[in-house]
C-alpha positions in Angstrom: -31.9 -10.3 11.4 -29.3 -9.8 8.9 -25.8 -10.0 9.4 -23.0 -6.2 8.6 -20.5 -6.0 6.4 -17.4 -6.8 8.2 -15.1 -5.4 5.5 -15.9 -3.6 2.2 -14.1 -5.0 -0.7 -12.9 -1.6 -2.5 -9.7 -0.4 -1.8 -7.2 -3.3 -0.2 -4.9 -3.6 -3.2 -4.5 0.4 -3.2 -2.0 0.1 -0.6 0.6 -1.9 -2.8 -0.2 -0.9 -6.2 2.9 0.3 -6.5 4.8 -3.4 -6.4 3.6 -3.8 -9.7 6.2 -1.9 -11.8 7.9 -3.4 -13.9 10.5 -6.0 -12.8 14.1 -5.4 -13.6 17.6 -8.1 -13.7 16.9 -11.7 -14.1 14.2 -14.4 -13.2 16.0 -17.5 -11.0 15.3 -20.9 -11.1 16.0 -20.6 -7.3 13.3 -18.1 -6.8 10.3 -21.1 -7.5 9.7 -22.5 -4.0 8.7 -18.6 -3.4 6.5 -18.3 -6.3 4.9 -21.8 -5.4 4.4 -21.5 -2.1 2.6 -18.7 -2.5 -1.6 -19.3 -2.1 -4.1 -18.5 -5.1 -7.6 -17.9 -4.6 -8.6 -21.9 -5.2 -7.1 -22.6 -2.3 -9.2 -20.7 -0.1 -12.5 -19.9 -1.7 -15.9 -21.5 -0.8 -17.3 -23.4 -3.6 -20.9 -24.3 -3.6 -22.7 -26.0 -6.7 -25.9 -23.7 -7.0 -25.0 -20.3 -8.1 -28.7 -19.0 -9.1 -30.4 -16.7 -6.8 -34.1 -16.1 -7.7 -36.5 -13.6 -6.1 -38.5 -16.6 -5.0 -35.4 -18.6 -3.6 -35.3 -19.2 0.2 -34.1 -16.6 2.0 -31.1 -18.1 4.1 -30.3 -19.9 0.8 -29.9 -16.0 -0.4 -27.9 -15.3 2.9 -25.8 -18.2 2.4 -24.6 -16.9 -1.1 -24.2 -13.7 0.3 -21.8 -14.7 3.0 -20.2 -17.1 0.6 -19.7 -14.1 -1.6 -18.2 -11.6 1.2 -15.9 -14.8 2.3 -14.6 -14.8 -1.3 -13.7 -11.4 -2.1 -12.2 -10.9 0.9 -10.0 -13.6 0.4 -9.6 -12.6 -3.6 -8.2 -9.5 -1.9 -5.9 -10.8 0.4 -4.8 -13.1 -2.4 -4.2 -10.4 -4.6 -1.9 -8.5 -2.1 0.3 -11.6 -2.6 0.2 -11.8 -6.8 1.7 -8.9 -7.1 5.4 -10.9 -6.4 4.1 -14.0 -8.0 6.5 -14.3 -11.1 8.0 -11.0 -10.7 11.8 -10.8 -10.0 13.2 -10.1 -6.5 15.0 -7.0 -5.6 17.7 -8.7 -4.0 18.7 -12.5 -2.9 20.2 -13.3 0.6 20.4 -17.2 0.9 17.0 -18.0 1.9 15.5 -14.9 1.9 14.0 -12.9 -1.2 12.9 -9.2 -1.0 10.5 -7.1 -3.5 11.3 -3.1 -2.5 11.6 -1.1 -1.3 9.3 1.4 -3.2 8.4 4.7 -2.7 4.3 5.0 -2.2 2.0 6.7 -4.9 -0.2 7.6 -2.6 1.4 8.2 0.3 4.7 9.8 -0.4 5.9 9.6 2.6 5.5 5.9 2.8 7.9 3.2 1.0 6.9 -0.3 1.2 8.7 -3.8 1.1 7.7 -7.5 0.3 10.4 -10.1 2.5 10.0 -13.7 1.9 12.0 -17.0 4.1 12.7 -20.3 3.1 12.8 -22.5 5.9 13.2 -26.7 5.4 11.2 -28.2 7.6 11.8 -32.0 7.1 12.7 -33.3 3.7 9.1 -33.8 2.4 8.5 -30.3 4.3 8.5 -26.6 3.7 7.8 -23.4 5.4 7.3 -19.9 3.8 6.7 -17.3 5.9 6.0 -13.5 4.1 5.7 -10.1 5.4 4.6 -6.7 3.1 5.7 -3.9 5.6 5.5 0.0 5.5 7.7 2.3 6.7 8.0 6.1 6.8 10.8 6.9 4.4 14.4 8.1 5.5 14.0 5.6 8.7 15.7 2.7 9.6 15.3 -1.0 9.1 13.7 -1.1 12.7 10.7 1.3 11.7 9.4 -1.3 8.9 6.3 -2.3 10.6 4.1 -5.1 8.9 0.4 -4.6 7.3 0.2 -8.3 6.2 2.0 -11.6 7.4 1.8 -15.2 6.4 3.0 -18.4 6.4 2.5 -21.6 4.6 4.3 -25.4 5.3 3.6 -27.4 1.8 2.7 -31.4 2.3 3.9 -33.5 0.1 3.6 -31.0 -3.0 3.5 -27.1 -3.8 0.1 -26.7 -4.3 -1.1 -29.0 -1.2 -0.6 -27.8 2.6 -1.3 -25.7 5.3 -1.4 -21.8 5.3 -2.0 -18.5 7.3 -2.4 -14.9 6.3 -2.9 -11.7 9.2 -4.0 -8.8 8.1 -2.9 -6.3 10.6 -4.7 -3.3 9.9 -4.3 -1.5 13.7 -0.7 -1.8 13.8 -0.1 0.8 10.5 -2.6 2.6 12.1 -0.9 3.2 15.2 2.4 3.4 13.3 0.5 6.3 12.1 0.0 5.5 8.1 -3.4 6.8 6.9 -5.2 3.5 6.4 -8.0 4.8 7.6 -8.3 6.7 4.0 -9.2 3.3 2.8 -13.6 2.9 3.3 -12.6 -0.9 3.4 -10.6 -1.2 6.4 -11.6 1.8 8.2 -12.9 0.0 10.9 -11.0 -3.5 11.1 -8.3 -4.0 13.7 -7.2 -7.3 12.1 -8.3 -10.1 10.3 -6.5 -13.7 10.4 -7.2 -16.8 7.8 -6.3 -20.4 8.2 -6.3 -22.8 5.9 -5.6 -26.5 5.4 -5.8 -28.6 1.6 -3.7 -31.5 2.9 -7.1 -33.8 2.9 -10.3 -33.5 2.6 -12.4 -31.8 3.9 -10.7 -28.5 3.2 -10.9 -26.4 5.6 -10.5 -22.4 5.6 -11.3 -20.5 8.9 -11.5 -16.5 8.6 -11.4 -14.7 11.8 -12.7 -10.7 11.5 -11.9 -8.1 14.5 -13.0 -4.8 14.0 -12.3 -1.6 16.5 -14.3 -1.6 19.5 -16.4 1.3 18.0 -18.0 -0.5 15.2 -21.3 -1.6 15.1 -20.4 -5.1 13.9 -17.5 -5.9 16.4 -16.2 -9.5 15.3 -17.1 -12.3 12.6 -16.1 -15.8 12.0 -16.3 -17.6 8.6 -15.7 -20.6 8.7 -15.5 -23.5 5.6 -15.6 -27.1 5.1 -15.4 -28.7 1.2 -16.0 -32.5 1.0 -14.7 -34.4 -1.7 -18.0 -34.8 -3.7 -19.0 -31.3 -3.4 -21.0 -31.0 -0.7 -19.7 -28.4 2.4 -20.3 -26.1 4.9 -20.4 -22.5 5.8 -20.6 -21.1 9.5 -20.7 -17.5 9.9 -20.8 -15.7 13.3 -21.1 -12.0 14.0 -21.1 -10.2 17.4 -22.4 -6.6 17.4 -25.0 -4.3 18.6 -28.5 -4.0 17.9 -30.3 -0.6 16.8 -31.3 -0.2 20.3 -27.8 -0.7 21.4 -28.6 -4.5 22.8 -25.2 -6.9 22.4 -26.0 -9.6 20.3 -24.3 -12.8 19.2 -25.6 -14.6 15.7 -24.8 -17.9 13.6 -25.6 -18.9 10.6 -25.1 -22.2 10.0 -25.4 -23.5 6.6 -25.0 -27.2 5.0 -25.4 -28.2 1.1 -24.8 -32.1 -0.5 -23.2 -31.6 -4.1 -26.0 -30.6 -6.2 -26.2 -27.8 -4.1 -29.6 -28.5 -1.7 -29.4 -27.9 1.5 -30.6 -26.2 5.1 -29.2 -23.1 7.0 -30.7 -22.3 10.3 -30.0 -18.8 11.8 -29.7 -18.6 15.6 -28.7 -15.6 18.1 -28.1 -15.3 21.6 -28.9 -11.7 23.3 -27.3 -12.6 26.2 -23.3 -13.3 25.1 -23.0 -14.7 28.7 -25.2 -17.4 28.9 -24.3 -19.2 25.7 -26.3 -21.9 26.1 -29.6 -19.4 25.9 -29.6 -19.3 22.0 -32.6 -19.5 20.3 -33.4 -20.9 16.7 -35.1 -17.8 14.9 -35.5 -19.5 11.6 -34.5 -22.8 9.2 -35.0 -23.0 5.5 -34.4 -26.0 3.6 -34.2 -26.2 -0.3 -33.7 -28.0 -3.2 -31.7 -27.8 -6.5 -34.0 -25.3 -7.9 -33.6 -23.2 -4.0 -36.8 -23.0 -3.5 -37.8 -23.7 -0.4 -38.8 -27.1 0.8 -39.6 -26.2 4.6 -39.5 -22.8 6.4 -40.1 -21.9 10.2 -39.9 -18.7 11.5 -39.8 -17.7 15.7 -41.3 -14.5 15.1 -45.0 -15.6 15.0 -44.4 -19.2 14.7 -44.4 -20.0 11.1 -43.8 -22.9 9.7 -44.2 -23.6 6.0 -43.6 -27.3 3.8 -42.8 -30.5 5.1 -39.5 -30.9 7.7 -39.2 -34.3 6.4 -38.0 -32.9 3.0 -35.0 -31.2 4.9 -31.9 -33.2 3.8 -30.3 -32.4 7.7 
């Protein structure tokens, strides 16, 4: 079994192009807790040692790059709805509060789009961003602005340390009727919603994927854990349907020590409720060159190497 494509990459930043024009007045010291507080893509990617992938190379050690690959450009593109304010100066200053816009849409002409940022002091040592990029048809009012992206982040201790949030609300333009569904990439997502935590390690980033009830791939959760010495994890869930139009429920579970060796097992449940009737249909562990050190299939009961070389 392989896992869908929750969400194509191609297309996300489309929407917002038009925040990059060229700033105008001047650049304020006062504006940098909104620049910092801002994430970057370190914060959130997955990071595993091994990069190679060889024809020969096990084949969940394939999947797992493949997923870690998907779980990073998605989050490059939710990161890059969020550069395009980094550095650039706000539109106008209201105490706390910084706003980018509003601008008129390229595409969509009858669209104009806005970027509002709070300040919000938590505790001396703490404190809270929260960020909306909203669309609204033009000539309406200030309640028609309706949001395609929320987040929120509470800093710990230092700018670049803490713990953040971004939603992706991708049914609620819809149904405000703006034509996201031009967009091949989001199409068929109702929302997505990321979590993440730096504070300690590990780091932690959770990415939660609903799509509409009509796609074949309904749901998916990501979810990441980075030790301090380079070793992680990376859990990915899917519900869906099968070809024959069976619900199914999937993991893959993946593990890796620093030099990048490690074990995924992929195991599915056909029956969503009876959870605790999933089946292992396959493990493969490797090593640093990821070729497989032990295989085992279901399907026809293979099993290939030695399970004592498995590092899990």
């Amino acid at each position: 079994m392989t896992s869908k494509r929750l969400v194509t990459r191609s297309g996300f930043l489309s929407l917002i192009a038009v925040l990059l024009l060229p700033a105008c007045g001047n650049y304020s010291n006062e504006d940098l807790d909104f620049q910092l507080a801002l994430p970057e893509q370190t914060d959130m990617e997955a990071k595993m040692q091994l990069s190679v992938t060889r024809l020969d190379s096990a084949e969940y050690y394939r999947a797992t790059r493949t997923a870690i690959t998907t779980f990073n450009g998605m989050v490059v593109e939710l990161v890059g709805f969020i550069d395009i304010v980094r550095g650039t100066t706000p539109t106008s200053r209201d105490g706390d509060q910084r706003t980018w816009g509003p601008f008129p849409s390229d595409t969509y002409p009858g669209w104009e789009i806005r970027v509002v940022m709070q300040r919000t002091a938590v505790s001396p040592t703490l404190l809270q961003m929260d960020y909306w990029i909203q669309l609204r048809q033009v000539g309406q009012g200030d309640a028609a602005w309706v949001s395609l992206l929320t987040g929120r982040y509470i800093s710990s201790g230092s700018a670049r340390k803490g713990q953040g949030e971004i939603h992706l609300l991708a049914n609620d333009v819809r149904l405000a009727g703006y034509p996201i569904d031009d967009d091949p990439g989001l199409v068929s997502l109702d929302h997505l919603d990321l979590a993440y935590d730096n504070t300690s390690f590990p780091i932690t980033v959770t990415m939660n994927v609903v799509n509409l009830p009509t796609a074949t791939t309904t749901a998916g959760l990501y979810q990441y854990f980075q030790n301090q010495d380079g070793s992680g994890q990376m859990l990915f869930d899917w519900q869906g349907v099968t070809d024959t139009g069976a619900q199914v429920s999937a993991r893959m579970q993946s593990e890796w020590i620093g030099s990048g060796a490690g074990r995924a097992d992929l195991i599915v449940d056909l029956t969503p409720n009876l959870p605790s009737q999933s089946t292992t249909l396959g493990i493969d562990c490797w090593g640093v060159d990821t070729l497989a050190t032990y295989s085992y299939r279901l399907e026809g009961n293979l099993a290939l190497g030695d399970p004592a070389s498995c590092l899990f």
